[in-house]
C-alpha positions in Angstrom: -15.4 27.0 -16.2 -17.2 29.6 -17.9 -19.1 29.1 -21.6 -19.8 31.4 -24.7 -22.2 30.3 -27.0 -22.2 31.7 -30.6 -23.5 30.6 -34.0 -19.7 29.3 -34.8 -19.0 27.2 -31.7 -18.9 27.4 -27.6 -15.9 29.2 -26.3 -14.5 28.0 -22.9 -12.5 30.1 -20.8 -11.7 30.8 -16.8 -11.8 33.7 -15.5 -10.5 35.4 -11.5 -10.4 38.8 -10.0 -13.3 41.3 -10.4 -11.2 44.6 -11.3 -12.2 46.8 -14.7 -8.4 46.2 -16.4 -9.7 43.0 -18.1 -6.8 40.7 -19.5 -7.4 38.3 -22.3 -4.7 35.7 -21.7 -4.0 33.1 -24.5 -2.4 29.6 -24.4 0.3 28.4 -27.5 -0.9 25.5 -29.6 -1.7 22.0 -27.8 -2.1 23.7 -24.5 -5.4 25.0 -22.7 -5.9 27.9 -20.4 -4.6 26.0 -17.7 -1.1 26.5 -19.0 -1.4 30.4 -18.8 -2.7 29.8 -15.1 1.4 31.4 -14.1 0.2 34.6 -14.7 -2.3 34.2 -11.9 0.7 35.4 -9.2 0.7 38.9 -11.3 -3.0 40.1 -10.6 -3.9 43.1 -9.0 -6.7 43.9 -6.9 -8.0 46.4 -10.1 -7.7 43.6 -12.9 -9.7 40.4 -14.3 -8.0 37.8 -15.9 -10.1 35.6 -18.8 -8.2 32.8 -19.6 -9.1 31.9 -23.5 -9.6 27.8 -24.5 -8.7 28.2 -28.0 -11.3 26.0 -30.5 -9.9 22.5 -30.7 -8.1 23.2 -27.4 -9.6 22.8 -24.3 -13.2 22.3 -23.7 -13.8 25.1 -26.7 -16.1 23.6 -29.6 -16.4 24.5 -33.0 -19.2 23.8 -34.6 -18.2 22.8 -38.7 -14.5 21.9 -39.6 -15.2 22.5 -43.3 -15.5 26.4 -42.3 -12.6 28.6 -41.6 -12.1 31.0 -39.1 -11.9 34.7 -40.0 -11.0 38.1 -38.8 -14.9 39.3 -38.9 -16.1 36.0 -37.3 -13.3 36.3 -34.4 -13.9 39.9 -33.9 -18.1 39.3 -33.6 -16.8 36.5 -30.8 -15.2 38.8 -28.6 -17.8 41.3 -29.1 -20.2 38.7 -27.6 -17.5 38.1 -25.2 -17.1 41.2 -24.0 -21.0 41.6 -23.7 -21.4 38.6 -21.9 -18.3 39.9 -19.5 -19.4 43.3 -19.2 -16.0 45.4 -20.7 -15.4 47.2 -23.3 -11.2 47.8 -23.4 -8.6 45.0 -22.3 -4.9 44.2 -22.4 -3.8 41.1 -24.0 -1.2 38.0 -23.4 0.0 35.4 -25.8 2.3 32.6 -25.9 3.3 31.2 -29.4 -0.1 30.5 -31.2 -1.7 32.6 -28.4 0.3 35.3 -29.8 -1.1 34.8 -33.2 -4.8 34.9 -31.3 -3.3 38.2 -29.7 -2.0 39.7 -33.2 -5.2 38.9 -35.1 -7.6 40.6 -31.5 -5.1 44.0 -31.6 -6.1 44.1 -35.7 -9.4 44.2 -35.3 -9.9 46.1 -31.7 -7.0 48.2 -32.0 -8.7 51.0 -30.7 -10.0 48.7 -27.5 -6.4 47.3 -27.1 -4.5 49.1 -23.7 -1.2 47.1 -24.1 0.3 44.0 -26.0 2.4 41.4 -24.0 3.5 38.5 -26.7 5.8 35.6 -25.5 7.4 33.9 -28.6 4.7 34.9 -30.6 3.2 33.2 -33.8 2.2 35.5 -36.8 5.7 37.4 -37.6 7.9 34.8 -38.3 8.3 31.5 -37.5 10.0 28.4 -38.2 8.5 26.0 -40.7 8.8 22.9 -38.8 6.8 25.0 -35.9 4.3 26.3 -38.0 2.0 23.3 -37.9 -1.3 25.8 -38.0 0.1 27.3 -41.2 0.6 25.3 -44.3 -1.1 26.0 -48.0 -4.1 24.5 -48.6 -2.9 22.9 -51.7 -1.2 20.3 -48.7 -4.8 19.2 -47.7 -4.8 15.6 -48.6 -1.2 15.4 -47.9 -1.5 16.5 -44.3 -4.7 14.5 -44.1 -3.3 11.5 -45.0 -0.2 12.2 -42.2 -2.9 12.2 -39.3 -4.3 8.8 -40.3 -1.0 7.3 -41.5 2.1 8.7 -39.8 5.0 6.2 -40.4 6.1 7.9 -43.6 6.0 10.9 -41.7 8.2 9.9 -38.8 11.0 8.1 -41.1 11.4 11.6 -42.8 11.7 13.8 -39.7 14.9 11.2 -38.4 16.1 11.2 -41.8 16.1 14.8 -41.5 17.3 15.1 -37.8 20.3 12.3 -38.4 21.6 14.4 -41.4 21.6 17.8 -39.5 18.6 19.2 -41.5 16.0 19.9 -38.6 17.3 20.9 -35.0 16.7 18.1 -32.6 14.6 20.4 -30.3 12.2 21.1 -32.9 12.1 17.7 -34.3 10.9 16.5 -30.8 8.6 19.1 -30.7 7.0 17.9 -33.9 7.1 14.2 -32.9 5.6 15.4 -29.6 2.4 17.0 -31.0 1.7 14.1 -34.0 2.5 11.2 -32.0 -1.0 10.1 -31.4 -4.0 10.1 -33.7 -6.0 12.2 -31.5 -2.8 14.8 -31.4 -2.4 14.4 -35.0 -6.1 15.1 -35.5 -6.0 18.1 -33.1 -3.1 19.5 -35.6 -4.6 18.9 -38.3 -8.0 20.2 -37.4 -6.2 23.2 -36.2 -4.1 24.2 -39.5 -7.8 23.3 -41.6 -9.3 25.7 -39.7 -6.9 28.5 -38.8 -4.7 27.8 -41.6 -5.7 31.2 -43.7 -6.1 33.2 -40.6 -3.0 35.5 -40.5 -2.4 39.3 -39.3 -1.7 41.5 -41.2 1.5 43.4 -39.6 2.0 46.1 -41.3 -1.6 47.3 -40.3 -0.9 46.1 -36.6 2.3 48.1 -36.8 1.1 51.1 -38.3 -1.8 50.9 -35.3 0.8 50.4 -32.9 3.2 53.5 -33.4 -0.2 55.8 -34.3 -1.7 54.7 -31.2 1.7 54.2 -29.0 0.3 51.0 -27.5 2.2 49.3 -25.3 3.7 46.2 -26.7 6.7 43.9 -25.1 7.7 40.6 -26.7 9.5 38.1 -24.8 11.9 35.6 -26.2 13.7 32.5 -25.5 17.6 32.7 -25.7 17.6 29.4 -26.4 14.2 29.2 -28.7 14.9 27.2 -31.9 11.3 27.9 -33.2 10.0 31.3 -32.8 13.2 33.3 -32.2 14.4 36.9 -31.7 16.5 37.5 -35.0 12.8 36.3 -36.8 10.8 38.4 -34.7 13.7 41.3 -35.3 12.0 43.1 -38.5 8.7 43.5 -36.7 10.1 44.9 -33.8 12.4 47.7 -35.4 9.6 49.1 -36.8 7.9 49.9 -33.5 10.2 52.1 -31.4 8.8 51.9 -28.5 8.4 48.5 -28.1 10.2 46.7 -25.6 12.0 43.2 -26.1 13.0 41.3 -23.5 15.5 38.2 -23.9 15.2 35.1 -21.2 17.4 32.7 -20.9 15.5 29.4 -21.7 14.0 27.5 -24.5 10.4 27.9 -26.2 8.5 25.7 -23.5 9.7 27.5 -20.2 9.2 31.1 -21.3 5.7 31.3 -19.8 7.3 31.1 -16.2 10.1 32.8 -16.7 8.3 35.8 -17.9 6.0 35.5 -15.3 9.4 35.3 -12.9 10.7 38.2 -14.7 7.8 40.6 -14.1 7.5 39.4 -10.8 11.2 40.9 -10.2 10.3 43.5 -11.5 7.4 44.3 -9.5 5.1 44.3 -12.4 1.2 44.6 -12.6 1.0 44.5 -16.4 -0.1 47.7 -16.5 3.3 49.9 -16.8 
């Protein structure tokens, strides 16, 4: 495990292969590198993967929860990143949140950005029952008080999910990632944090279709939380971008996109 030490916190990541096409590969929320470790059976003999720990994820510290994290903070991170790794340009991977961490790295290094590969990504459009990272601040004690006392909580997502109200898949999704205190305090740690950081598309697109940067977005078929009719207005805007449709739900599209490119006979780099 590698370490970045910064004035905001100590960014963890792995890292394998020694070639100059650097990819920064980024895990979806309540995951760690070690979920984006699929794409390993894609490197080339010319590329480096860095596999991000995203802060409150992993063995990635921040340093003060009462301070947000912004665009100019993240993008003086990777700078000392990519002084630290020795590069300069780099593709980039993200799955769900990681996509989000993708999104917000294009919008600042768009000029250093060689290609975009987002799988279900976070930051177009997403669900409200997904987007745990996302709520309005005005929801601070509220959401507070839902990490220490979570009964409440739980009765209203089955009330919810007996009368039809909330998708079963992404009421076990929620329930998943709140049912213990130190989940719930991940999430909420996570949305204090991260809560205001959000891309601003039509920048990225506009950078996108000036630049003509490669950009493919994979989606579940069978995704009930980030799917392809939300991610739909963001994509028609960019004409070359390239959307390909799997068919599985939101937590197996890492290895099927890693499947499909390995049909395909796929470095990254096409």
């Amino acid at each position: 495990m590698n370490f970045l030490k910064t004035n905001w916190g100590k960014l963890a990541y792995s890292k394998s292969g020694n070639g100059k096409e650097v990819f920064l590969i980024f895990h979806g929320f309540g995951q760690n590198h070690q979920d984006m470790l699929p794409f390993e059976a894609l490197i080339a003999a010319n590329s480096r993967f860095i596999y991000i720990d995203a802060f409150f994820h992993g063995r990635s510290v921040w340093k003060d929860s009462d301070k947000s994290l912004n665009k100019t903070t993240w993008g003086k991170i990777l700078s000392e990143l990519m002084i630290q790794e020795d590069f300069s340009e780099f593709h980039l991977i993200g799955y769900s949140m990681g996509g989000k961490f993708s999104l917000l790295t294009f919008e600042v290094f768009p000029e250093k950005t060689k290609s975009l590969q987002l799988l279900a990504p976070d930051g177009i459009k997403t669900g409200i029952w997904y987007s745990l990272t996302s709520y309005p601040r005005f929801l601070h004690q509220s959401f507070r008080r839902v990490v220490f006392k979570p009964t409440r909580f739980f009765k209203l997502m089955e009330g919810l999910e007996q009368f039809g109200l909330v998708e079963t898949s992404l009421s076990k999704f929620v329930k998943n990632e709140m049912k213990t205190r130190s989940k719930r305090a991940q999430v909420y740690l996570t949305w204090k944090v991260f809560g205001g950081l959000k891309p601003h598309l039509p920048v990225i697109i506009k950078d996108i279709r000036k630049r003509k940067t490669p950009i493919t977005l994979f989606v579940g078929a069978y995704d009930k939380m980030i799917t392809g009719e939300n991610l739909k207005r963001f994509s028609s805007k960019i004409p070359h971008l390239q959307v390909i449709t799997l068919p599985v739900g939101h937590g197996q599209l890492i290895e099927e996109a890693v499947n499909y490119l390995s049909g395909k006979q796929s470095d990254l780099l096409e």
